[in-house]
ZAROKE-843799 format. One record per residue (C-alpha): residue number from 1; residue in one letter; x, y, z. Coordinates in steps of 0.1 Angstrom, whole numbers, plus 5000, padded with zeros to 4 digits. Example, Ala and Ser with C-alpha at 12.3 -4.5 7.8 and 13.67 -1.06 7.14 Angstrom:
2
site n=1, res=A, c1=5123, c2=4955, c3=5078
site n=2, res=S, c1=5137, c2=4989, c3=5071
// end
This chain:
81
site n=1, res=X, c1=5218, c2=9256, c3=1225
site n=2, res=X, c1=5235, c2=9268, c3=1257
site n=3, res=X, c1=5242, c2=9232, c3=1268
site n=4, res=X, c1=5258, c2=9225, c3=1235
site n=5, res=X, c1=5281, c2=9253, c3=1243
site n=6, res=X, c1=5290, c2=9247, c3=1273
site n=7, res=X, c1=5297, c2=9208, c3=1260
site n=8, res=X, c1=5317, c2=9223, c3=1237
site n=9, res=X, c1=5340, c2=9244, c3=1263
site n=10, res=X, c1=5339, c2=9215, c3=1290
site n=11, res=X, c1=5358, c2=9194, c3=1261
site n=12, res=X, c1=5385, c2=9218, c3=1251
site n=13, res=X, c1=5391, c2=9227, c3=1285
site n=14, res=X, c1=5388, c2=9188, c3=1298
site n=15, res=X, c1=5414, c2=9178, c3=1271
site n=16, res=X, c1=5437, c2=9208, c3=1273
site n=17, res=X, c1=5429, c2=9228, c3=1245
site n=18, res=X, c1=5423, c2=9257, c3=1268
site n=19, res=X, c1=5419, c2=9265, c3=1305
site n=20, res=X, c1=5394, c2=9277, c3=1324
site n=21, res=X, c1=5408, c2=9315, c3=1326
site n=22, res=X, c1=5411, c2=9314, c3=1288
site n=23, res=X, c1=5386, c2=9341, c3=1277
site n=24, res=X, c1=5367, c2=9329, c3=1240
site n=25, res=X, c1=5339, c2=9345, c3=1229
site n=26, res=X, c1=5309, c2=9327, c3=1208
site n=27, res=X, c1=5323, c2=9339, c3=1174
site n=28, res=X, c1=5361, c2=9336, c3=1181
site n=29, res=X, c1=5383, c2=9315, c3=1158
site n=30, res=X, c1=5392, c2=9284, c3=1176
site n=31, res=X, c1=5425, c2=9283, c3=1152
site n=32, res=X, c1=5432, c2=9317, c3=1150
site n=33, res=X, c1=5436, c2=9317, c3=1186
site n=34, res=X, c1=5456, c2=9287, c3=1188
site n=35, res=X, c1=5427, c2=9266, c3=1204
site n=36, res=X, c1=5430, c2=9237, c3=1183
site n=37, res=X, c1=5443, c2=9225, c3=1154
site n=38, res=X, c1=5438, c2=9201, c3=1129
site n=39, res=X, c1=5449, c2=9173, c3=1154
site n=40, res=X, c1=5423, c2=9186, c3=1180
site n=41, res=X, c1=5398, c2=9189, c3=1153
site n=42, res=X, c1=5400, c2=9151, c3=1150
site n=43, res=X, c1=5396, c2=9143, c3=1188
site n=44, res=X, c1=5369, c2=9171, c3=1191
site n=45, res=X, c1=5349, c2=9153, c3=1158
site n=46, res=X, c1=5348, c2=9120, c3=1175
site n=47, res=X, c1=5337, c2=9132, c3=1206
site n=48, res=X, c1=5305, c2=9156, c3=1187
site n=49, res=X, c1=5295, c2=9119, c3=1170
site n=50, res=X, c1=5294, c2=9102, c3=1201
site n=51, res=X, c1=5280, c2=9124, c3=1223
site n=52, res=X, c1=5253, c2=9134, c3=1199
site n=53, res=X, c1=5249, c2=9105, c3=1180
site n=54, res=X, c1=5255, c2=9118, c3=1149
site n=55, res=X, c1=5274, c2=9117, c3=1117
site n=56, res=X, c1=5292, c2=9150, c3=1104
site n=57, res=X, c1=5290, c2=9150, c3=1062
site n=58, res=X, c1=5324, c2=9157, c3=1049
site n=59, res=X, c1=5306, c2=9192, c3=1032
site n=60, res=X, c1=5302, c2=9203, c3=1065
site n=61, res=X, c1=5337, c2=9207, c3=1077
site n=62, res=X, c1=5342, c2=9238, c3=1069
site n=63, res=X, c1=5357, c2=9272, c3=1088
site n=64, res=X, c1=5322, c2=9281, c3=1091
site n=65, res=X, c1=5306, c2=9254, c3=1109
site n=66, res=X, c1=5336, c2=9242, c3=1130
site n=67, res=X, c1=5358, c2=9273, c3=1139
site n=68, res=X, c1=5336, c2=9294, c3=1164
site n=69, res=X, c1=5318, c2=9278, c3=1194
site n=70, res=X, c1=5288, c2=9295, c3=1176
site n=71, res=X, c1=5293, c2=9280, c3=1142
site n=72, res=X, c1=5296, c2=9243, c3=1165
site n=73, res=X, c1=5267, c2=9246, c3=1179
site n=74, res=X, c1=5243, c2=9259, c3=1153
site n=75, res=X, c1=5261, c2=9228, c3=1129
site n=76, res=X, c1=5256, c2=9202, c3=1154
site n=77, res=X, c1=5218, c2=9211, c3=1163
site n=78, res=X, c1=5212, c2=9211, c3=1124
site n=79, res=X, c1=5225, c2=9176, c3=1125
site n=80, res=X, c1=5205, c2=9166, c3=1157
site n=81, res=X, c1=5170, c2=9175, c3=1141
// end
């Protein structure tokens, strides 16, 4: 689970969404705190598929599963079992 996280982090900070001195915890809202948005959300979707190999249901785009590094990484290693 930690290398999904920091996969996640290297991707918003490798595309701009946030620097490295940008402090987020696990459970922080990614929109709430201006991280992305529903542009980003896009992007950050395509690159989860590819780099996982999986495909996201539309019932799981949700605030729960895709606003909170935490809620990311817990939906994408449901999908990856």
């Amino acid at each position: 689970m930690d290398e999904i996280k920091q996969d996640i982090l290297g991707f918003l900070q490798n595309n701009s969404f946030m620097d490295s001195s940008t402090q987020l915890g696990d459970d922080d809202s990614l929109t709430m705190n201006g991280i992305i948005d529903s542009i980003g959300l896009i992007e950050f979707l395509d690159f989860i598929s590819e780099k996982y190999s999986i495909d996201i249901p539309e019932d799981m785009l949700t605030p729960e599963n895709f606003d909170s590094i935490n809620g990311i990484a817990n939906t994408i290693q449901k999908l990856i079992k």
